[in-house]
N, C-alpha and C positions, 0 to 999 in steps of 0.2 A: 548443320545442326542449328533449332533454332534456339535464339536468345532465352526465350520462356523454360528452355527444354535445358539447355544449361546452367539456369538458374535452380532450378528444382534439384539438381543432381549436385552443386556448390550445396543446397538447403540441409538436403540428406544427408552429406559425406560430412559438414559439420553437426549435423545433430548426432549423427553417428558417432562422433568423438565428443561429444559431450554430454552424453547419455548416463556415464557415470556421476556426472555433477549434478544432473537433475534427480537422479534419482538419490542423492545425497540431499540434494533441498527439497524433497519430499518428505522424507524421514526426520530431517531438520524441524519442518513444518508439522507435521504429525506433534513431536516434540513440543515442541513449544503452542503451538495451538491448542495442546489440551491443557496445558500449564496457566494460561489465558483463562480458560473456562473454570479450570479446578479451584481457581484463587475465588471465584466466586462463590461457588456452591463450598467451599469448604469452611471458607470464611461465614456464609452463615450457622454454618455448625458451631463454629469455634464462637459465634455471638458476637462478631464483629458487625458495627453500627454501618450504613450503608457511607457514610464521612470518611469511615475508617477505611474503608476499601477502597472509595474512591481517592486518596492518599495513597496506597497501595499500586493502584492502576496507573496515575501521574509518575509512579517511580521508577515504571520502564521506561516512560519516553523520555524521563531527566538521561537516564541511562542511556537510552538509543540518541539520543541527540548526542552526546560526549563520547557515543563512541562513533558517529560518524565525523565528527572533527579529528577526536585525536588515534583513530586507531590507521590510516594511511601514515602518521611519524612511526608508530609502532612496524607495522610493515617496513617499512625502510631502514627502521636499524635493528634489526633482528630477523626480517623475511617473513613470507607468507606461509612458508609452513608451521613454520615455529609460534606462529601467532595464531595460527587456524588452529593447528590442536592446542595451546594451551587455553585460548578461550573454550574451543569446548571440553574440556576438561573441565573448568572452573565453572561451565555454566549446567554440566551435566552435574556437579556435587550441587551446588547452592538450587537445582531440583528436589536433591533428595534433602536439603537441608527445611524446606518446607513445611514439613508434616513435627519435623521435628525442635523445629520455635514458631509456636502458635502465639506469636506476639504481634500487632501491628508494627509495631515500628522494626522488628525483626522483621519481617515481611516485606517494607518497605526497602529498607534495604539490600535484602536478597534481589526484588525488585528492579532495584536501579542496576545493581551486577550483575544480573540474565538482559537486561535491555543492552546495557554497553557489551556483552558477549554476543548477541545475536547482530550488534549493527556492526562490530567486529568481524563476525562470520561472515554479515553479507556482504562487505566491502570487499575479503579475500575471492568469497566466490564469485563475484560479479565482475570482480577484477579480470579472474580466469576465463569467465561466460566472454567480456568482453573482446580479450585480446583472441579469443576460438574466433571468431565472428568478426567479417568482412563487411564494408558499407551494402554487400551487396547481399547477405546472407543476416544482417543485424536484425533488422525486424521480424523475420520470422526465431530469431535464438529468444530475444528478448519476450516474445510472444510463449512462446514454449517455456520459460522462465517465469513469467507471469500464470500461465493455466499451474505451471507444477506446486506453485507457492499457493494456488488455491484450493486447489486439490486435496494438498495437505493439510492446511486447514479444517476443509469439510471432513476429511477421513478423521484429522482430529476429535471433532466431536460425535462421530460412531464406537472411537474409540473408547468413551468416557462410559458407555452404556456396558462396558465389560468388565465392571468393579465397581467398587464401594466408593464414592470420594470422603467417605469418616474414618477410612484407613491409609496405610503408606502407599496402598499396591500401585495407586491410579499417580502416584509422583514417582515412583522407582520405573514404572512403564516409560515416562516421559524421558528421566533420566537413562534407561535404557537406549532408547529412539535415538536420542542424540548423542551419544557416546556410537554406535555403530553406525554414524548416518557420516561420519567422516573417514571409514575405510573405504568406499567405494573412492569417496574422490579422493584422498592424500593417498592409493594405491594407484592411481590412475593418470594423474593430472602431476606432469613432467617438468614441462615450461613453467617459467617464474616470469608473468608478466608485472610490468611496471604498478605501483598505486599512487596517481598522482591524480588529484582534484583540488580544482580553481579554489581560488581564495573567493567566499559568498560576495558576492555584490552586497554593500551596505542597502539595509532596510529603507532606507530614504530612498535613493535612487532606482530601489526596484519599485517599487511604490509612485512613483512620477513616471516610470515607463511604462508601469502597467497596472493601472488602480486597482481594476478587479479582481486578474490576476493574483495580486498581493492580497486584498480582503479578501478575495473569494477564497484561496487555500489554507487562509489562516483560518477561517471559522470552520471549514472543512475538517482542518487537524482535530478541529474540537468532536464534529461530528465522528470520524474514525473510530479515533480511542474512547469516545462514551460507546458505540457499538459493540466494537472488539473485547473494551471492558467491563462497561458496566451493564452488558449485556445478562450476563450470567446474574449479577448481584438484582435487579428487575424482575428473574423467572423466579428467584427463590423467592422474594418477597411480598411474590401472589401467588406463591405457594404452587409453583410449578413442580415435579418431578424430576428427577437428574436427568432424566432418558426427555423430557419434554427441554428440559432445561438446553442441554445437545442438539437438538433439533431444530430451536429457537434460534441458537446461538449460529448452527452448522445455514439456516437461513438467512440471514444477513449478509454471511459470501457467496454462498448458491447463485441470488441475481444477479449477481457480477458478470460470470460465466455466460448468461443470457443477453443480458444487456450490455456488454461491452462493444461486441460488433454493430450494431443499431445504429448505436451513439457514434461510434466511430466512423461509421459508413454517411451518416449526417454531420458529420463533423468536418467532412471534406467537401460538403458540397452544400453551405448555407452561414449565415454567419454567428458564428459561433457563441454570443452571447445571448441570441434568441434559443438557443438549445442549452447552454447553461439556466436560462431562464426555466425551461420547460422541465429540465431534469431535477434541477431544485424544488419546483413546482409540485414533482410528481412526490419527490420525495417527504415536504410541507405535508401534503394528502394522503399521503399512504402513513406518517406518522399520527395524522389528526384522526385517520379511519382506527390506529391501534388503540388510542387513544378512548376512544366514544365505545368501542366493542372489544376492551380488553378483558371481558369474561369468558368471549370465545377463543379457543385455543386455536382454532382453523383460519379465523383472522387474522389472528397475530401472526399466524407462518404467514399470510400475505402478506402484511404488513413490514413484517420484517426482511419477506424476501424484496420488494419493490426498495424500502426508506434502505435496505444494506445495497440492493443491486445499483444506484444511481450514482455511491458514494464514490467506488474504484473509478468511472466512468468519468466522473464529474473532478478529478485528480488530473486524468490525462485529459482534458478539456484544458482546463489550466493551464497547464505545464504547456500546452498546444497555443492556447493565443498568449500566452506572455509572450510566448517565439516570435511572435507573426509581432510584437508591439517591437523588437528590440534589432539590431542589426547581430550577423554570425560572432563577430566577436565577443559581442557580451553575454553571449548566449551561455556559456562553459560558469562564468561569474554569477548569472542568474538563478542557472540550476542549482548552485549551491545558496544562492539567497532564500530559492523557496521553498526546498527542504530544512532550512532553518527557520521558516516562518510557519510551516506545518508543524515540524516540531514544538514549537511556542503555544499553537492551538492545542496541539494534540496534550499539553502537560497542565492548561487549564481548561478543557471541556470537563474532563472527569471530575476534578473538583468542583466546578460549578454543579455539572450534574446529581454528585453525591451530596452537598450541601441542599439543593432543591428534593431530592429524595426523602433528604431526611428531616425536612420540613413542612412538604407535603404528602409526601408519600409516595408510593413505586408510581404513578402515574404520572411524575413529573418526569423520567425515562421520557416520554413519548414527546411530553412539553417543550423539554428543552433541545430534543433535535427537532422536533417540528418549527420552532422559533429561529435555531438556528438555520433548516432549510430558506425558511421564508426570507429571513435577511438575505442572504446569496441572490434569490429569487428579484427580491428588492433593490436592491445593488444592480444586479444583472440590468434591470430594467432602467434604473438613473442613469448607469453610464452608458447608455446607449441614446441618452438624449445632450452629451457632452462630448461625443467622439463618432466621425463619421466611420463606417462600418469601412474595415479593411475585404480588399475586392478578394471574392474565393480565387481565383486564381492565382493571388499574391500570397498565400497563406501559407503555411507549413503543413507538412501530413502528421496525421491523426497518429499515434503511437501508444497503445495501452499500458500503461505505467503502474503498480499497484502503489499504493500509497505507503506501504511499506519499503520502497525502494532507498537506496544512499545517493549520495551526488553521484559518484562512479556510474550508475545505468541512468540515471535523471540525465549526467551530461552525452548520454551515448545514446542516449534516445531523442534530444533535441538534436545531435549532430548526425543521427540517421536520417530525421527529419528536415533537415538544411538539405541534404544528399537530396533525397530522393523529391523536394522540391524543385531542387534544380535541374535533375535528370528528365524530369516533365517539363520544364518550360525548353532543354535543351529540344525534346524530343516535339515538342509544339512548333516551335523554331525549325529544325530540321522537316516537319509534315511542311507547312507553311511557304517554307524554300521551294520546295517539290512541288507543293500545289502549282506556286507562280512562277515555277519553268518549265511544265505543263502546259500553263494557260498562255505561255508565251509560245511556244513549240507551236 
């Protein structure tokens, strides 16, 4: 039987059994996805200034950051179950609690308690995703893990096209999603694996191992959550439609799905900051294009599918040559340094962005990621004339990460990627023996 043939059938007989988790982080995603979109379009009903929202938007990631630190203590002394349904519990009411405090600073707050619920939720599940999954099966669970959170997403904003958002219906929907998206997996899912994640590497030291690395994902965090956030608050304020507004929004992850393999596939075979360059580049251009033709609607789905497809893409880039800067050990530390330096980006883009909105107006949406792509683009370029290129064969493998991810799949996905570098130099080594006892024979 061959090696190929056995692995495909390890691939299957784990996604098999985890089949109910995914389709739990679908429904999760569905959830929360439109709850993302709804805070925009609802918020201009309600006559919230684009300041106000973007304040709003920064309250998740306050919230998703503190709950990727502190919800593995929670785990540990109370369990994963116990912690997986009471956050969604608490984040399936503070849904429906939306409609019904149409306050900013009420909102903020609900805000910051679905963020810390959701980076709760994904610790437990990822936790589970990870312990299912073998060095030898990881990358494809993790991959599958990745498309179903995008998935959800986009079906999220089809979703939105099936209601009012100046009523409750389109937040009790949400609330619904994620109250039933935890029976499949808490009927399913047996095992209680460990939640243990590295103490972050201090910001200094990730920063001296890997410059870009560190600037590049922190402006990125910025780029994300203006996307994901103030995506919605941009279509209302040139007077898009809900269903235009959805399809806008549902564009932005769309390119992901396209553009992930590309990148990835060039990611292993060139070096990596010249394709950081290019991806940045594309996405500078594809924001300047929405920019100059944001009259047309047909544009703008370009636009937003390129300046959103580069963003996921250009995450596991990252996450991919910090590896290749640091030795296996620090790797596990690192991970959790630069999901806490995304998070920092990701909790001031939107208020830069909403401050520039509401200064200049919705067109500074396209400015302030376009400016942000071009530094990355810029950066990428400087330190490429300060640091000799590490050789492709020395590298780490590509690994698609969504940016939404916790340290828990951030350090399982640099450590599939240590794996499966070294199985290729083993298996080079092993060709190479054979050649020159061959050539000696």
């Amino acid at each position: 039987m061959s090696r190929s043939f056995r692995k495909g059938r390890a691939v299957v007989a784990v996604l098999s059994s985890i089949w109910a988790l995914l389709l739990g982080i679908v429904l999760i995603m569905l959830g929360n996805g439109m709850q993302f979109t709804l805070i925009g379009i609802r918020g201009d009903i309600e006559g919230f200034s684009a300041a106000e929202l973007a304040i709003v938007t920064s309250g998740y990631f306050v919230g998703f950051l503190s709950g990727a630190r502190l919800s593995p203590l929670l785990i540990r002394r109370v369990g994963h179950v116990r912690v997986f349904a009471a956050l969604g519990s608490f984040m399936s009411a503070a849904l429906i609690a939306f409609p019904l405090l149409t306050e900013a600073w009420a909102w903020t707050i609900l805000r910051i308690f679905v963020g810390f619920c959701m980076s709760g939720i994904y610790v437990t599940a990822e936790s589970w995703l990870n312990d299912a999954a073998t060095n030898e099966t990881r990358g494809k669970v993790l991959s599958a893990y990745m498309i179903a959170q995008t998935l959800g997403i986009i079906g999220a904003q089809g979703l939105l096209t099936l209601g009012d958002a100046g009523t409750a219906v389109l937040f009790i929907g949400a609330s619904i999603l994620v109250s039933i998206s935890f029976s499949p997996i808490l009927l399913s899912v047996s095992h209680v694996p460990a939640a243990e994640v590295s103490r972050p590497m201090p910001l200094r030291d990730l920063f001296v191992g890997s410059p870009l690395g560190t600037v590049g994902i922190f402006i990125l965090g910025s780029v994300y959550a203006t996307q994901s956030g103030m995506g919605a608050v941009y279509g209302t304020e040139i007077g898009l439609t809900a269903d235009q507004i959805a399809l806008f929004v549902a564009m932005l992850f769309a390119g992901a799905l396209l553009l992930q393999y590309p990148i990835g596939w060039l990611s292993d075979r060139m070096d990596r900051r010249w394709l950081i360059f290019a991806a940045a580049a594309l996405g500078a251009l594809s924001c300047m294009i929405g920019w100059v033709f944001s009259g047309g609607f047909w544009t703008l789905l370009a636009s937003a599918f390129f300046a959103g497809g580069v963003t996921t893409p250009l995450y596991a880039l990252f996450l991919a040559y910090t590896n290749d800067s640091l030795s296996l050990e620090d790797m596990p530390a690192a991970s959790g340094g630069l999901v806490l330096t995304f998070g920092i980006g990701a909790i001031i883009g939107p208020l830069s962005t909403g401050w520039a909105m509401q200064q200049f107006g919705p067109v500074a949406f396209w400015a302030t990621l376009g400016i942000s792509f071009g530094l990355i683009a810029i950066y990428a370029l400087y330190r490429m004339t300060q640091r000799a290129p590490t050789p492709v064969e020395e590298t780490e493998s590509y690994l698609g990460v969504l940016p939404t991810a916790t340290p828990v799949v951030v350090e399982a996905a640099g450590a599939w990627s240590a794996d499966q570098a070294e199985t290729s130099d083993d298996a080079n080594a092993d060709e190479e023996a054979s050649d020159h006892f061959k050539d000696g024979a």
